[in-house]
C-alpha positions in Angstrom: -43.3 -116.9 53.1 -41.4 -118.5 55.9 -44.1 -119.1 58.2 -48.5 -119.4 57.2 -48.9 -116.0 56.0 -50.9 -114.1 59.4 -54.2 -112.5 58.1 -53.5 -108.9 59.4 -50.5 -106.7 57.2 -48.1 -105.0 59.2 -47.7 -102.7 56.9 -50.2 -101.2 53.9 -49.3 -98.1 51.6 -53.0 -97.1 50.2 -53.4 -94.8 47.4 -50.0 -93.3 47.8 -49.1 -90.5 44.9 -46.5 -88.2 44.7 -46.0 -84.8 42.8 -42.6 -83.2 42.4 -42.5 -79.7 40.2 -43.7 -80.9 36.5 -43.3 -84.5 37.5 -46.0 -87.5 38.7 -43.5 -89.7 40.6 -46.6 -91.7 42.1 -50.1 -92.4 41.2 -52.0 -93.9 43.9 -49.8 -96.9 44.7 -50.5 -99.3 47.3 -48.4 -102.0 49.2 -49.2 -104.4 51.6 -46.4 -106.4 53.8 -46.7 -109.1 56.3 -44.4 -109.7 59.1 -41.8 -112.7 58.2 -41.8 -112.1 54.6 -39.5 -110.8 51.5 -41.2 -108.8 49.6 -39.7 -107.9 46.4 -40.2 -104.5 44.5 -39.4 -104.4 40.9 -39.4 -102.0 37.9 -37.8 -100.1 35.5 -35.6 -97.2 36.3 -37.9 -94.1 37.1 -40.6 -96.5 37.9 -41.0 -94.7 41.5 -39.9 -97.6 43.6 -37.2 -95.4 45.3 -39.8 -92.3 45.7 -42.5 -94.8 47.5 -39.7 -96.5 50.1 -38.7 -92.5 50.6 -42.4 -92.1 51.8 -41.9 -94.6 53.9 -38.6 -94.0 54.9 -39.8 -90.0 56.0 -37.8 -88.6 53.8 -40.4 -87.2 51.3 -43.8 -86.4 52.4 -46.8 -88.1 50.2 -49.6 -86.3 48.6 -52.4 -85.5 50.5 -55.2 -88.5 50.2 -53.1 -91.5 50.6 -52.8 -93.9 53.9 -50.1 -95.6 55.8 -51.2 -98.0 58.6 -49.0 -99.9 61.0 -50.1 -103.2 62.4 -54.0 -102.0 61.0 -53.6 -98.6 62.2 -53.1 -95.4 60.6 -50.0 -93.7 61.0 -47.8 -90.4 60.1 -44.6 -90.5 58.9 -43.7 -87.0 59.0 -39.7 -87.8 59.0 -36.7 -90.2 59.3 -37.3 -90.2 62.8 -41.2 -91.1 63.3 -40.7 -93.7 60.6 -37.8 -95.3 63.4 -40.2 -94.6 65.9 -42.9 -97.1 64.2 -40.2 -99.7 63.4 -39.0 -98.9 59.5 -35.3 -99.0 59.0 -34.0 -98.5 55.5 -30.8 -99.8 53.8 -29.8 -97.8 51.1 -27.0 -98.3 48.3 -25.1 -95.6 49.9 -24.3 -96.8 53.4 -25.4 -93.9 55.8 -22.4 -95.0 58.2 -19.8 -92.6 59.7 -16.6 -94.5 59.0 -14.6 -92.3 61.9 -16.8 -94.1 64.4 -16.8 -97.5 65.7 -19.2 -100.3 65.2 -21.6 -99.3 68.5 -21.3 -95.8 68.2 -22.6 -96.1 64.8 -25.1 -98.6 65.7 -26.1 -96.2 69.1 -26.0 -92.9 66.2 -28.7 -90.1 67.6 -29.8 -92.5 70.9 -26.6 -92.8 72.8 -26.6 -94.0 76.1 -24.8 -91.3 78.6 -23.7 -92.1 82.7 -22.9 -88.6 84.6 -24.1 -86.7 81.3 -21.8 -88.2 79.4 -21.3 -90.7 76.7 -21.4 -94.4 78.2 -19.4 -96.1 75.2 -18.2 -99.2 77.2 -22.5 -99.6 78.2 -23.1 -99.0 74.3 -20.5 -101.8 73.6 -21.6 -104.3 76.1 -25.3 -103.5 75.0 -24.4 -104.5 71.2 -22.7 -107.7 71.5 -24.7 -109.9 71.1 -26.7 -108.5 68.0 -23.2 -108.3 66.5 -23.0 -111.9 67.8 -26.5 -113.4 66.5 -25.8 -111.9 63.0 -22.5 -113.4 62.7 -20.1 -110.7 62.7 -16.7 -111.0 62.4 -15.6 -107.6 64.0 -16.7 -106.6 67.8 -18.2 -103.5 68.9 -15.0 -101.1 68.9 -14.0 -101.8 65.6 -13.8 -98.7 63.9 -16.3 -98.8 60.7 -13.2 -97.4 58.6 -11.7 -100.6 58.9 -14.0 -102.0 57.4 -15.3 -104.2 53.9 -18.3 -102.5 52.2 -20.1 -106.3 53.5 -18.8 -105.7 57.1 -20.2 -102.0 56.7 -23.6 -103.4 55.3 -23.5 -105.9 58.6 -23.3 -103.0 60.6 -26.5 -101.3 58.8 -28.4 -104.4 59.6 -27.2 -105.2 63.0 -28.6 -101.2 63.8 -31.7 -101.9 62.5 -32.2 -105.0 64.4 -30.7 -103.4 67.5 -33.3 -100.8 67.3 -36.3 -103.0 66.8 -36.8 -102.3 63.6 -40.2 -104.7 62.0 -39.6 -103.3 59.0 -36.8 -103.9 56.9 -36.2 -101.8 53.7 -33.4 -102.9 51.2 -32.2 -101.1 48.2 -30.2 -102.8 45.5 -27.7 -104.0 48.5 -26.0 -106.5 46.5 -24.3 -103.9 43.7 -20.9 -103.5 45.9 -20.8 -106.9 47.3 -19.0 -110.0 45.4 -20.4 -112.9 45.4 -19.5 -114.6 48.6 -20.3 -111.9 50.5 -24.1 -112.0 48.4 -24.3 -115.6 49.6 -23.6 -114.0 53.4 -25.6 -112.1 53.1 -28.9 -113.9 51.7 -28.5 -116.3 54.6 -28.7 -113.6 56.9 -32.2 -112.0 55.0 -33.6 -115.8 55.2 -32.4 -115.8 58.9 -34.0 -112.3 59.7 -37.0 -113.4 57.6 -37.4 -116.5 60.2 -37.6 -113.8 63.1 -40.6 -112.2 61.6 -38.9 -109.2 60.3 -40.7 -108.2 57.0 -38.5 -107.1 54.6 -38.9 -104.8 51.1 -36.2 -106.0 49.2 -35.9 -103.4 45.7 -33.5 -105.0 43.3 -33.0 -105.0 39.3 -31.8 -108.7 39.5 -33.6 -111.5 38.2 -31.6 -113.8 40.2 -32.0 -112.3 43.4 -35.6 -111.9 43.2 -36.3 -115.5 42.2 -34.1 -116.8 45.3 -35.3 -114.7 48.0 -38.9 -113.0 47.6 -42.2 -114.6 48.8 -44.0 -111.8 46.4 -43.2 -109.5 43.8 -44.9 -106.3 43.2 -44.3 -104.2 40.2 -44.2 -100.4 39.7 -44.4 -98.9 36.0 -44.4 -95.1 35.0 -45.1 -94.8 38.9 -47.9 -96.5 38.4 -48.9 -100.2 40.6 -48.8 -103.0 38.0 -49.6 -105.8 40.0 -48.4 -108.7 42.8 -47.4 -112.2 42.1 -46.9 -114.8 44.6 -43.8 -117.1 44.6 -45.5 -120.0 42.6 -46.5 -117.6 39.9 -43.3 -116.3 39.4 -41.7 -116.2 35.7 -39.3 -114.1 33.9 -42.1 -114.1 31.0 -44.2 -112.5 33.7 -42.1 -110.4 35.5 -41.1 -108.3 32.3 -44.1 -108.1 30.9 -45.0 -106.2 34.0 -42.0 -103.8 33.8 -42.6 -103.2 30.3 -46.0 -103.5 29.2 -47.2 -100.4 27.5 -46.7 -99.5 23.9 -44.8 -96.8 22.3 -47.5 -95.6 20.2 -46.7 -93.1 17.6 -44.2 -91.2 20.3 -41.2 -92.5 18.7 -41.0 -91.3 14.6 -38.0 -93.6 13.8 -38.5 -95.5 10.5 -36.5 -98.9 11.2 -35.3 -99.5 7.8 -33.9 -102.5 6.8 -30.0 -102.6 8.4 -27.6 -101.0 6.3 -24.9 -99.8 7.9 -22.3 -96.8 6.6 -18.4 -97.3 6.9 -17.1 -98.0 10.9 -16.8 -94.3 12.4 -15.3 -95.6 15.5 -14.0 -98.8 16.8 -13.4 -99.4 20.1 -11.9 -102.6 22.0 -11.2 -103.5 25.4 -12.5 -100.5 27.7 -11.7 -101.1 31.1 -11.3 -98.6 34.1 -10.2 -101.5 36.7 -13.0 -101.2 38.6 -16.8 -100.9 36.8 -15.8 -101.5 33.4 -14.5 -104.6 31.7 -13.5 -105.3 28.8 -16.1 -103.4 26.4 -15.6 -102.7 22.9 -17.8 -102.5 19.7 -18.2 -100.5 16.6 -19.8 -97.4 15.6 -21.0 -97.1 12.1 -21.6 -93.9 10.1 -25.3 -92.5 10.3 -26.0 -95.2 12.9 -28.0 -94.2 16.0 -26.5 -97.1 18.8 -28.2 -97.1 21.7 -26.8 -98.6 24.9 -29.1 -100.1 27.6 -29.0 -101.5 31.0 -30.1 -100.8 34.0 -28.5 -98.4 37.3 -25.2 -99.2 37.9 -24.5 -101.6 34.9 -21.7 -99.2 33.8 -23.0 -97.0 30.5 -21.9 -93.8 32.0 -18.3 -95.0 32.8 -18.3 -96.6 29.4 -18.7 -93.5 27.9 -16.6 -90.9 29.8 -13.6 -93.7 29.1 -14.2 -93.3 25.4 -14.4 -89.7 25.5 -11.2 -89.3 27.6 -12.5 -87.7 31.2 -11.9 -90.6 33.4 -8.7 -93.0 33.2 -8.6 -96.1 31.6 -6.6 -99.3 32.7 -6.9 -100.6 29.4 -8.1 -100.1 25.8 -8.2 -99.2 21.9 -9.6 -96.2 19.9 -9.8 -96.1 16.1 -11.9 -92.9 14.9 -11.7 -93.1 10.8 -9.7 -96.0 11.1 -6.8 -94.2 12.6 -5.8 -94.9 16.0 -6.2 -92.3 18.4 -5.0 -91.7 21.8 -8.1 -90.0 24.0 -6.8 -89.2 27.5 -8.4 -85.5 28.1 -11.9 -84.6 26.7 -9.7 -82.3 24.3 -8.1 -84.7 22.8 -11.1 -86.3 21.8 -12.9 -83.0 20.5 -10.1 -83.1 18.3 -10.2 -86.6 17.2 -14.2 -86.0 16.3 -15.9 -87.2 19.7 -17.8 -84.9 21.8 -20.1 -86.2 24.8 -23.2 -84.4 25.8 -23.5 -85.3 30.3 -25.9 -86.2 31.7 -25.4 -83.9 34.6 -26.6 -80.7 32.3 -26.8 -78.6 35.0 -24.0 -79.7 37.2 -20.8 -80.6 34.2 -22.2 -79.1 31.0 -23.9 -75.6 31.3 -22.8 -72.3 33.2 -26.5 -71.4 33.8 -25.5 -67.5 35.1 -24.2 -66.8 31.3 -26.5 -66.1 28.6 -27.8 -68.7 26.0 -25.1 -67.0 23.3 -22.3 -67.5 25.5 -23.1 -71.0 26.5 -24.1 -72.2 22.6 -20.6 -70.1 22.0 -18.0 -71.5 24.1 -16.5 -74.4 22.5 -16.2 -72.2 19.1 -15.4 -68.7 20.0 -12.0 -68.8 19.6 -12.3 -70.3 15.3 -13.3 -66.4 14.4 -11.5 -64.7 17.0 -9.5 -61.2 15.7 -6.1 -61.1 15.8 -4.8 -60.3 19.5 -7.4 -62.9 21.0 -10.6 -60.5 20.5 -13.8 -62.0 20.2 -15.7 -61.6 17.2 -19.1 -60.7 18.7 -21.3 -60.5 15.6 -20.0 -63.9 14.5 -21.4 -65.2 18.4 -24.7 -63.4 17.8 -25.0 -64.9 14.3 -23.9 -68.4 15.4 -26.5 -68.2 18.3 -29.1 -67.3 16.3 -28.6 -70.2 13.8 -28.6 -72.8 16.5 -31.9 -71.7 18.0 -33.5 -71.5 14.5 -32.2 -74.9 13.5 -32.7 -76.7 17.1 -36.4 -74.7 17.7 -35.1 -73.4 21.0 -37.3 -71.6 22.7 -36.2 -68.5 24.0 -37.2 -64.6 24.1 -33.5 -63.3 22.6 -29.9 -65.0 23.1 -29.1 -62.8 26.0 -31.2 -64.3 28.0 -29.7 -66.1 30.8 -29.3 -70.7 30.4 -30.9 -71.2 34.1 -33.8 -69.1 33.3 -34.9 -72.0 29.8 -37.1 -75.4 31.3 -34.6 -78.4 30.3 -35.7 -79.6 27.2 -34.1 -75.6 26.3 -31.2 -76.1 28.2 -30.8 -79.7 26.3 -31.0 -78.1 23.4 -28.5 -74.9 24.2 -25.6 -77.8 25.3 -26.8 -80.0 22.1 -26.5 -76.8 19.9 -22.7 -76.2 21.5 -21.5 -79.7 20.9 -22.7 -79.5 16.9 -20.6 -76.2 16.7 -17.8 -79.1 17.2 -18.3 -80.8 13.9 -18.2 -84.0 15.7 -17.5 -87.7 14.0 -19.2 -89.1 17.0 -21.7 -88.0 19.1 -22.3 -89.2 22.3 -25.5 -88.3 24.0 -26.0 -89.6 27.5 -29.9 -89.4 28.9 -30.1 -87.0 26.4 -34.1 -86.5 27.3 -33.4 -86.5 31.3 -36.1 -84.4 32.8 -37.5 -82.3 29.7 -41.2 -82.5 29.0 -42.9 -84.5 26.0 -42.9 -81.9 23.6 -39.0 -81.1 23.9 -38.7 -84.9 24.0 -40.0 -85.2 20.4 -37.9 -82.5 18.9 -34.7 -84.3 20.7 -35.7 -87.7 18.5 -35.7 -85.5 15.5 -32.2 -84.0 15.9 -30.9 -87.2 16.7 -32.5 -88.6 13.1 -31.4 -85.6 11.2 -27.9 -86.3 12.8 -27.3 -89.6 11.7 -28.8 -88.7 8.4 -25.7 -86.4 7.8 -23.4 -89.4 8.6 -22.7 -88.4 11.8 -22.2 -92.1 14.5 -24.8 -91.3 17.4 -24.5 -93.5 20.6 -27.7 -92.5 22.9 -27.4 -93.6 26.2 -30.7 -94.2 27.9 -32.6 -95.4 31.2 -35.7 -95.3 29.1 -36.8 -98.5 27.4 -39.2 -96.9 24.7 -36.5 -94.2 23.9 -34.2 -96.9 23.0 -36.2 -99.1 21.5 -37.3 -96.0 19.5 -34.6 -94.4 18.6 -31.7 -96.6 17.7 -30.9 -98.7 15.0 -28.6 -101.3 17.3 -28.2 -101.7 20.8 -25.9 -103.3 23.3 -26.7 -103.7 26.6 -24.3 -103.7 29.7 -24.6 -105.6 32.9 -22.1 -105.3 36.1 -19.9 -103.2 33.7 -19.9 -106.0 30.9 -21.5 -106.0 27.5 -23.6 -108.9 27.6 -25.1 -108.7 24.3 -26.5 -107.2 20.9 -30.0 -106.5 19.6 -30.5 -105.5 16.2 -27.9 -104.7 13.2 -26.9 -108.3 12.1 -27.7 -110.1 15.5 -30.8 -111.6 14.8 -32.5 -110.3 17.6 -35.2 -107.6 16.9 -35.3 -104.7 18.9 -37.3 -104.8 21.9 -38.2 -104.0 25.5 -38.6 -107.3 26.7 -35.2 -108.6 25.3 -33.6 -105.7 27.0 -35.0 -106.2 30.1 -33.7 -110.1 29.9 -30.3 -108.9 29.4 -30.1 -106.6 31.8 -31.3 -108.6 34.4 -29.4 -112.0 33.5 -32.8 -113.5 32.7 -32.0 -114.7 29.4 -28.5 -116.4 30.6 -29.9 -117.7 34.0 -31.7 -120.6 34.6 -34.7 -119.7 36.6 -35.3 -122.0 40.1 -38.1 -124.0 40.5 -41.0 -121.7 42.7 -41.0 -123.3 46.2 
């Protein structure tokens, strides 16, 4: 901490749980902040650290039987605008800024100052300077905020919160647009900030970050509160032990036999879209389950959409069977032998008002189709019914409609439509995203009944025990790079903890010394 550490918090989440429909976001997590600190939250993805700063933020309500107190006292944060009230400003990865604007209207947003009953923009500019000023801005108060960098517009965040008072400073992940000068900006300004007594909640993935900047470091799990540590206990050992330190019990059914590799399904070299990815390429054996790890943001969704043809590429190589192939549309990769299940189920791969025939259906119906275009109904029913036999989805008769099933169904209707593809490659990304335990399990034993047919699985996951579970290799991406290989012939087993280091830069950085 900057300063002696005062005795009283001003700030302390107690027992704070949250309950969304099916799901425990929370379970009785508590926080405590003093002013004039960095206070570091870690965890893995889905750990709940986002859900607890929404709490705070106002934008979800807790679960009756927790406590929030302010400088010792209990408060209620019933919205965005009593948490502003008592001080809380919150930073998140997508700016909240309306570019059409300039710098002090955004900064005055929802409290403008008016003369004569109306807007008093040269009072709102005059009134901002010097915040602008004292934070080292380059732009002045009539700049218009589409002018400017994603820093300048992060500036412009900051200098609103401090204009407004704000004693509590919430920042999520704001270092994924910036490059690196523009992290060093603004690190001095969070140590400068941090000088003036503003406490700060800084939520970041990156090991770097968290040793440079954080007085203490509390860790979330399964949204669950692991523990504190204080800078001079601070180590990466530590750290991810806290992230990850559960077991996988008998969950996960994979038997990890010896490596043994079928023929290369699909090579692919230097991915890039010019902007997240870089440069990505690796191999895809037959009957191999490849799992690809890293944490929000590193690039595994973008990585996969490149390879299966739906966004455009800047650069890079496809060899399915050894042939080259050229993948610009989805299509022409259903024809090569690649399909891609989204993870946006509801959103890019289901129409949830047609039945469950009609979705398991689509990408076939036209193989058995009568001469003149006509579908061949009976052949639909008879394919539908096979799926849900052989994929155990549960559902009263085929007619019934996709966004009446819970999601582990719907996974299993897409799934079911992408085998009617005969694919070479399968691609699954968060192939278990919101289904329950149960549906989980059966998911783990298509993918194993896949790849025991020979067909190359690559299971994209922000789930640590599902990788490590599932797959027989994995790679794992940071900041849109592969940064290394677990498994297969690497020499590296298989692990949560080795994840975690790669995603995170731990293993490649050398961690400073605790002040």
């Amino acid at each position: 901490m900057a300063n002696e550490q005062p005795l009283r918090p001003i700030l302390e989440m107690r027992g704070i749980s949250k309950t969304f429909p099916g799901v425990r976001a929370l379970r009785e997590v508590s926080l405590t902040l003093y002013p004039g600190e960095v206070h570091s939250l870690m965890g893995e993805n889905g750990a709940g650290k986002s859900t607890l700063m929404k709490i705070l933020s106002g934008a979800y309500d807790a679960d009756p039987g927790g406590e929030i107190r302010i400088d010792g006292r209990p408060v209620t944060i019933d919205g965005p605008l009593s948490a502003k009230a008592l001080g809380v400003a919150v930073i998140y990865q997508e700016l909240s800024l309306c570019a059409s604007l300039t710098v002090a209207e955004n900064i005055f947003l929802g409290r403008e100052l008016t003369r004569g009953g109306r807007v008093d923009r040269h009072a709102m500019e005059a009134d901002c300077a010097d915040v602008l000023a004292r934070l080292g801005a380059s732009f002045g108060p009539r700049t218009v905020v589409s002018d400017l960098s994603i820093a300048e517009r992060q500036l412009v965040e900051i200098a609103r919160a401090v204009h407004a008072r704000a004693r509590i400073l919430v920042m999520d992940e704001p270092t994924t647009p910036l490059s690196s000068r523009e992290t060093d900006r603004l690190f001095e300004l969070i140590r400068q900030l941090r000088a003036e007594g503003l406490a700060i909640v800084y939520v970041s993935h990156r090991m770097a970050e968290i040793y440079e900047l954080s007085d203490r470091v509390s860790v979330l799990r399964d949204g669950s509160y692991v523990g504190t540590l204080e800078r001079a206990a601070l180590s990466a050992e530590s750290l991810v032990q806290m992230m990850v330190g559960r077991d996988l019990s008998g969950f996960y059914k994979k038997e990890h036999r010896p490596y043994d590799p079928g023929r290369v399904v699909m090579e692919v070299r230097d991915m890039a879209d010019g902007r997240r990815v870089r440069g990505c390429g690796f191999d895809l054996h037959a009957g191999e389950v490849l799992g690809i790890a890293g944490l929000v943001g590193a690039g595994r969704t973008e990585l996969a959409r490149l390879v299966f043809g739906a966004d455009p590429r800047v650069s890079g190589e496809i060899k399915v069977d050894g042939v080259p192939v050229r993948l610009r549309t989805p299509l022409d990769a259903i024809r090569a032998g690649v399909v891609y299940l989204t993870e946006d189920r509801k959103g890019r791969g289901l129409f949830l008002d047609m039945s469950v025939r009609d979705n398991i259906n689509t990408c076939a119906c036209s193989r058995d189709a009568r001469p003149g275009g006509i579908l061949n109904l009976a052949r639909a029913r008879e394919r539908a019914v096979a799926a849900i036999r052989e994929l155990a989805i549960r559902v009263p008769s085929p007619r019934v409609n996709v966004g009446a099933l819970s999601g582990g169904n719907q996974q299993k209707v897409l799934l079911s439509r992408l085998l009617e593809l005969e694919p070479r490659v399968l691609i699954l990304d968060e192939p278990t995203r919101g289904v329950d335990i149960g549906a989980k399990s059966e998911i783990y034993r298509i993918i194993n009944e896949l790849a025991s047919r020979g067909i190359g699985v690559i299971v994209i996951s922000s789930e640590l025990p599902e990788i490590v579970g599932t797959a027989d290799r994995v790679l794992v991406m940071r900041e849109g790079e592969l940064v290394g290989e677990l498994g297969g012939y690497s020499g590296r087993p298989v692990s949560q903890e080795a994840i975690i280091e790669l995603a995170t830069g731990a293993a490649a950085e050398a961690l400073p010394e605790a002040a």
